[in-house]
N, C-alpha and C positions, 0 to 999 in steps of 0.2 A: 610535788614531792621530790625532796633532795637525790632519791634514790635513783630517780630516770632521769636526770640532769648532770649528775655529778660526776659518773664513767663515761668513759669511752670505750666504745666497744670495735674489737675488730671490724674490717668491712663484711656485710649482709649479714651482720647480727642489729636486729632491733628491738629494745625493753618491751614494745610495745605488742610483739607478740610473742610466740614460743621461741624463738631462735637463739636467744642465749639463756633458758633454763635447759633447752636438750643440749646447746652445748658444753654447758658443763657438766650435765649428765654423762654424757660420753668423755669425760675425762676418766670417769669411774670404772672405764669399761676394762680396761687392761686389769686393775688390781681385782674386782670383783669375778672376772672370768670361771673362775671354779668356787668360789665362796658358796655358794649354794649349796653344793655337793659336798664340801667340806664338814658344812655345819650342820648337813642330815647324816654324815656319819658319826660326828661327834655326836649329834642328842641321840642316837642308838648306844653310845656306848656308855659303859658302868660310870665307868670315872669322868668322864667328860660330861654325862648327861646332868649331874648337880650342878655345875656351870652357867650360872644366866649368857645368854648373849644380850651384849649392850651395844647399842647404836649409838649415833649421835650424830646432828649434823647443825648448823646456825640457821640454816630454816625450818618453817613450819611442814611438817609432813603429810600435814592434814588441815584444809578448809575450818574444820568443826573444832582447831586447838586454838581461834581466833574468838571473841565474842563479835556476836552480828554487826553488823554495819550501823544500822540505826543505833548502836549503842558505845559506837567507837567517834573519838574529840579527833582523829583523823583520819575521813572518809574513806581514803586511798588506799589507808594499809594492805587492805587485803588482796590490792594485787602487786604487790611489793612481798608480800611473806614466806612465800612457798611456791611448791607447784608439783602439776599431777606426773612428771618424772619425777621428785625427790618419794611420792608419794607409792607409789609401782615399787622403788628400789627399797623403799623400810618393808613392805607388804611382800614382796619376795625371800625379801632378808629375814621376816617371821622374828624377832628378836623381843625379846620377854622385858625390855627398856629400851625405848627410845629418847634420849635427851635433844633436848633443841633448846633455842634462844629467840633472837631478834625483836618479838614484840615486846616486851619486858612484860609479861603476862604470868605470873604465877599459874602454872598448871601443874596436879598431880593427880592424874585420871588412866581408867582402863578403860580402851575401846577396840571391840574387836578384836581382844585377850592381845591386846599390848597395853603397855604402864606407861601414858606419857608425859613426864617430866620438864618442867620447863622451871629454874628456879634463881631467875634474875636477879645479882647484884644490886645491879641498878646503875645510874648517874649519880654522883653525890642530892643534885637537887631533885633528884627523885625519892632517895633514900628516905628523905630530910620529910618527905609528903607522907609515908606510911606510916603505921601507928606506931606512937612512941618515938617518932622522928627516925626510925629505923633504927633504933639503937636493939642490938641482938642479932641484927639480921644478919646473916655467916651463912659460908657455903654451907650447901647437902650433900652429906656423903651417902650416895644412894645404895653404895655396896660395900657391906665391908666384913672381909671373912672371919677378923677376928670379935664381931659382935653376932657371928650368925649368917650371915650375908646381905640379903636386900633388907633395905630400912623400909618400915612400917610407909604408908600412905601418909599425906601430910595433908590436912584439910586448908583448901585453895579457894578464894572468893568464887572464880570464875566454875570450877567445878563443882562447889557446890551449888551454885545460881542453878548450872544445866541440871543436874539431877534431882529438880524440882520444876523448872521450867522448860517448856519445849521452845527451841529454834521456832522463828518466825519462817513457814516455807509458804512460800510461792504456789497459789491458787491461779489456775485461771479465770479469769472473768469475760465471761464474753458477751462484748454490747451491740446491738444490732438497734442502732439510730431510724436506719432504713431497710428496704429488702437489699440493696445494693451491699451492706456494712453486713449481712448477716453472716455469722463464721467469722468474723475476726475478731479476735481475743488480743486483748492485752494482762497484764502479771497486777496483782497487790498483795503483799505480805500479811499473811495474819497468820494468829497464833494458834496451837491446835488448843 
């Protein structure tokens, strides 16, 4: 995958494990220092509290705004998309929209009373693949105060798949060849 070959990264940062998603994480650390506090005194008050707060960031904030592995034409992505610092800081941040990008995955779902938004452009030869050759396809304007404020949900392949079907999770299976093998388990995916 283009993504862990194509940066260079500082000395003792390696794609290959945590060491350049916490540091970038910790870029955030100086701006975000009282955000928290900020934003629980604003949703206590009158005027501030009709205010959504919106996020947003170009990765996934969450594992589950991905469609599964077995069902993705690039095995990789998903450790390319996100990570569980960008995920901690939307989950503190509490924010009633969080927008993201990178997979080019249309999502528009609520989990875990956030709304989240993913609503790709695209590549022109991507456009070109969706129905009608992409002809309509325009930005979302997810908020907007002179029609009300947030726009209604938008019905999203990916989201409605999930709210019919469950993620494939991970069972153990444990096979005991001999008494020596007994207790040792290995994983197979099945559906609930």
């Amino acid at each position: 995958m283009s993504d862990f070959v194509a940066c260079r990264w500082p000395e003792g940062l390696d794609p290959m494990d945590e060491s350049v998603a916490h540091w970038f994480d910790t870029l955030n650390d100086p701006d975000l220092l009282n955000l928290s506090t900020v934003l629980d005194i604003e949703r206590e008050s009158t005027v501030e509290s009709s205010c959504p707060v919106i996020s947003y960031s170009h990765f996934l904030p969450r594992q589950d705004l991905i469609p599964e592995k077995c069902m993705l034409y690039e095995k990789a992505l998903p450790k390319a998309v996100g990570s569980d610092f960008l995920m901690r800081r939307v989950a503190d941040l509490k924010p009633d929209i969080h927008v993201f990008g990178h997979t080019h995955f249309s999502w528009d779902c609520v989990l875990d009373g956030v709304r989240y938004i993913q609503w790709p452009l695209a590549y022109p030869q991507e456009r070109k693949r969706r129905s009608n050759g992409g002809e309509g396809w325009a930005p979302f304007a997810i908020y907007d105060s002179s029609r009300g404020g947030m726009a209604q949900r938008r019905p999203t392949y990916w989201c409605n798949y999930y709210q019919t079907n469950d993620r494939a999770m991970p069972k153990p299976k444990c096979v005991a060849a001999s008494d020596d093998e007994a207790g040792q388990c290995d994983t197979e995916a099945v559906v609930k």
